[in-house]
C-alpha positions as CSV (number, residue, x, y, z in Angstrom):
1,X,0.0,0.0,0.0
2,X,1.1,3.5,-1.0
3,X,2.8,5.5,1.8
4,X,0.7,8.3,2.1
5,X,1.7,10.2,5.1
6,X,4.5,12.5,2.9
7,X,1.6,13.5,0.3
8,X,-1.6,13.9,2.1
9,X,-2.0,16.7,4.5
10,X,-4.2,18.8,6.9
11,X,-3.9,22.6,7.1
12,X,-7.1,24.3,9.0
13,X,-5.6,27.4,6.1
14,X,-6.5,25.3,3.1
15,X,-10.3,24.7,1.9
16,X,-11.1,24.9,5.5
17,X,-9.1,21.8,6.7
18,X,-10.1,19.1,4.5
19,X,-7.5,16.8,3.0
20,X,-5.3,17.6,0.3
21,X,-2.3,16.5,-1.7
22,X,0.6,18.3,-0.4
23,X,1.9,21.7,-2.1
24,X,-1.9,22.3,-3.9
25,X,-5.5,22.8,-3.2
26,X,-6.5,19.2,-4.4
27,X,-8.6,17.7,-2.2
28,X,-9.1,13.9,-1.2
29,X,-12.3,14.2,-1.4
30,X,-12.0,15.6,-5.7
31,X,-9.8,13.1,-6.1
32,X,-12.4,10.5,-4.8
33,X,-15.0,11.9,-6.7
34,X,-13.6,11.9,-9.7
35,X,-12.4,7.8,-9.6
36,X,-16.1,7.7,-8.5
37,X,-17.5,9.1,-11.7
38,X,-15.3,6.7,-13.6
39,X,-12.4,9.0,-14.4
40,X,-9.4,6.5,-14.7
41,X,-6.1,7.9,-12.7
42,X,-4.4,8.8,-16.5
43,X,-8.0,11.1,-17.0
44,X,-7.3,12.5,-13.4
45,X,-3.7,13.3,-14.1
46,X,-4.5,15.0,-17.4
47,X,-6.7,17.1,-15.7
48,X,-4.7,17.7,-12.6
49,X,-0.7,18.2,-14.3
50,X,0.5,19.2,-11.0
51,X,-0.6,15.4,-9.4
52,X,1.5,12.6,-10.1
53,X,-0.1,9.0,-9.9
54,X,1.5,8.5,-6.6
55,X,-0.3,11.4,-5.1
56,X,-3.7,10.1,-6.3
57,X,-2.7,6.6,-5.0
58,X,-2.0,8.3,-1.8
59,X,-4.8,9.5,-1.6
60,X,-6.6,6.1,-1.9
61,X,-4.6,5.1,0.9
62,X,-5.0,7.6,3.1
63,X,-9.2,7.1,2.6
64,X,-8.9,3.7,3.4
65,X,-6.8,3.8,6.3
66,X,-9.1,6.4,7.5
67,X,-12.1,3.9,6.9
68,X,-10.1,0.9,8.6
69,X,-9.7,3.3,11.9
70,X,-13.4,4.1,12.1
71,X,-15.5,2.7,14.9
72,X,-18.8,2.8,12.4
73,X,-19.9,3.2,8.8
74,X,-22.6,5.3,7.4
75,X,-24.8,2.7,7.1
76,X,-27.8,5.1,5.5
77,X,-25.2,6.5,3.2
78,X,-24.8,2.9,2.1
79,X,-28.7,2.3,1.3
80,X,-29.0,-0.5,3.7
C-alpha cells in the first residue's frame, strides 16, 4: 500500500481543513469523486498536471486507512 503520510495533509488554512495533496489545493475528497465518476487515474492526471499518480494513490490510501480506523460506517449512506 502507498505510503501516504509524505503527500496527504491537513492545514485548518487550506479549503477549510479538508485533506489535500501536499503543495496544492487538491482535495481527497476531488480526487475520490472523480475515480467515482469513472475517471481512470491517466484522466485525473491530465486534468490535474501538478498530481503525479502516486499522489492520487496516496490518496486512496490515506481514505482507506481512515475507513479501517473508524468505529462505524454510514450505514444510510450505504442504502441498507
Amino acid at each position: 500500500m502507498t505510503e501516504w503520510r509524505n503527500r496527504i495533509t491537513v492545514d485548518p488554512e487550506v479549503l477549510v481543513g479538508k485533506p489535500i495533496v501536499r503543495g496544492t489545493r487538491i482535495s481527497v475528497e476531488l480526487l475520490l469523486d472523480r475515480l467515482g465518476d469513472g475517471w481512470s487515474i491517466e484522466q485525473i492526471l491530465d486534468a490535474y498536471p501538478r498530481l503525479s499518480r502516486d499522489d492520487v494513490l496516496a490518496a486512496i490510501s490515506f481514505v482507506s486507512e481512515v475507513f479501517r480506523e473508524e468505529r462505524f460506517i454510514a450505514v444510510a449512506k450505504a442504502g441498507v
